[in-house]
N, C-alpha and C positions, 0 to 999 in steps of 0.2 A: 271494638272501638279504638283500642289502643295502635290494634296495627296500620289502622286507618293514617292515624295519627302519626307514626312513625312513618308510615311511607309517601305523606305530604310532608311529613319533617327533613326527610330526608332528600327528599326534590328540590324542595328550597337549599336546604345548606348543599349540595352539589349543585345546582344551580349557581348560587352563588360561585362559588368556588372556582369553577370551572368556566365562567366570564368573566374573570381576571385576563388582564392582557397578559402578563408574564404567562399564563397559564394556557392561554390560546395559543401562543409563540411557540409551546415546547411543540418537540420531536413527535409524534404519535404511539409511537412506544412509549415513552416517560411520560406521557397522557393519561395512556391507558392500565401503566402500574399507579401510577396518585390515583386515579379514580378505583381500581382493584383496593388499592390502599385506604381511600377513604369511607368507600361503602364495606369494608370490613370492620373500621372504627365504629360505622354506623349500625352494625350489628347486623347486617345482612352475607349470607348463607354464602357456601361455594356453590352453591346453585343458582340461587337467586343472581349474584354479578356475572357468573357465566350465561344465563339468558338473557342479563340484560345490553353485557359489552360484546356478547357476541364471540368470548375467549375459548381457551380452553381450560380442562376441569387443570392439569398441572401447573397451568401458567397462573391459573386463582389460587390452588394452594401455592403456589412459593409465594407470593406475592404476598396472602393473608398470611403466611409466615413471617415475612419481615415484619407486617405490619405490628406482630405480638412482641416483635423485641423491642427494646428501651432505644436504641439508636433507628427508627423511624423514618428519617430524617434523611440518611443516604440512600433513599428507593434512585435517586436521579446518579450515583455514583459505581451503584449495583451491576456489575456487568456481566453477560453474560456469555461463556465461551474462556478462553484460555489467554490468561494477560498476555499482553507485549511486550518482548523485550524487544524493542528496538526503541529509544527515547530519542526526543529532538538533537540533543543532544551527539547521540550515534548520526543521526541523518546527517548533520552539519560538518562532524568530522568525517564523514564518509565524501561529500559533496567536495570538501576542501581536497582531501587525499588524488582524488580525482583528477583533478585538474593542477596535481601536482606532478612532477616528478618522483619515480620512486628513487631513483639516487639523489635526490634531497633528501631522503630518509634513510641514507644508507646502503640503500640493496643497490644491485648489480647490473640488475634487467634496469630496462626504457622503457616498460609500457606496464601498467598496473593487470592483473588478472583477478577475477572476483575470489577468486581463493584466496591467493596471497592479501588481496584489502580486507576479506573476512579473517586472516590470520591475525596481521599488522592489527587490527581494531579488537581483536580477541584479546590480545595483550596491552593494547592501551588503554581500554574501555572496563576491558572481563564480561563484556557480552559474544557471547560464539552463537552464531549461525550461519546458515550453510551458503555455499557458495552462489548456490541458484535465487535463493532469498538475496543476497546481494546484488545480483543480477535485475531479480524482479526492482525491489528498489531506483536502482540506478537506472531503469525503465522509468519508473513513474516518476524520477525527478526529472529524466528528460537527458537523463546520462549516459555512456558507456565507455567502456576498459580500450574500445578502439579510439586511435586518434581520426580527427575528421581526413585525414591523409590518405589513413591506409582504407577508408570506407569508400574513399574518393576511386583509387586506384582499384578496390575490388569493382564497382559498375563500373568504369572502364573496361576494365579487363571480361566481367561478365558481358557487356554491352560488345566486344569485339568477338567472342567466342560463339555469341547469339547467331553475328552478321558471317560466320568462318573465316574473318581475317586473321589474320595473323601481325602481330607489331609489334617491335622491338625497340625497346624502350631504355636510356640511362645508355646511349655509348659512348665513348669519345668520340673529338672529331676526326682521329686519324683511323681508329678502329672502323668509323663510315667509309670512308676513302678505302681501304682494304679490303670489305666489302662490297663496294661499287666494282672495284678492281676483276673481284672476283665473281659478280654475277655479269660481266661483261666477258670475261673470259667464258662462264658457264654457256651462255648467250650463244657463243658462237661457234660452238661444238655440237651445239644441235645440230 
């Protein structure tokens, strides 16, 4: 009769619980540890929450693990997988570097390389990683170490190599006249 009792006890208090708006709004992971979380309070099994959430046996113990320590409370803070070193922080001075000059900074070169902005930020920051991870980043904010210039002049230059032209680009204007000269001379030696 008791268990009877507990598991309409316990319907209602997650019932309730769990038609909270706050509680509707979360993520479905952080749903689904409060509820592992709760129905562990409520004295039910690593079996019982695994048939009922539909989880797995490891996912209900770590979870009824939290729930036995005194800090409870960060189930929504608990993360799982390997922190980030990359902070907002890192992104903003990355973004800024970007669209700087590197001789505003001292260095020598004109154009930023994800090595050298992963060095530079190594030393300014004390966060190091790798150059391709800076890369990726500078991806997803919608950046790169090219200027719109030289991305302009590679489709170009791809776009002429497609069609087998050939063009010459960046000469003076006397240097053209020398050359006119000279395929006019070729011209007629044929």
């Amino acid at each position: 009769m008791t268990v009877n009792y507990q598991a309409q006890d316990l319907s209602s208090i997650l019932a309730e619980i769990l038609s909270d708006k706050s509680v509707k709004n979360l993520d479905p992971r952080h749903r689904r540890r409060l509820e592992i979380i709760l129905r562990s309070h409520l004295g039910q099994s690593q079996v019982e929450i695994c048939s009922a959430l539909g989880c797995s046996k490891d996912m209900a113990r770590y979870w009824m693990a939290i729930a036995k320590k005194p800090a409870s409370d960060s189930w929504q803070d608990t993360c799982v997988g390997r922190p980030k070193r990359v902070s907002d922080e890192y992104l903003q001075r990355l973004q800024e570097l970007v669209t700087s000059s590197p001789q505003d900074h001292g260095y020598a070169f004109k154009r930023w390389t994800a090595r050298c902005l992963s060095q530079h930020l190594s030393t300014e920051l004390g966060i190091e990683i790798s150059d391709r991870h800076v890369n990726r980043l500078l991806k997803q904010m919608g950046l790169s170490t090219r200027n719109s210039q030289d991305s302009a002049n590679a489709i170009q230059s791809s776009s002429n190599s497609k069609s087998g032209r050939i063009t010459i680009q960046d000469l003076n204007p006397s240097a053209s006249s020398q050359l006119n000269d000279s395929l006019w001379w070729f011209q007629n030696q044929i």
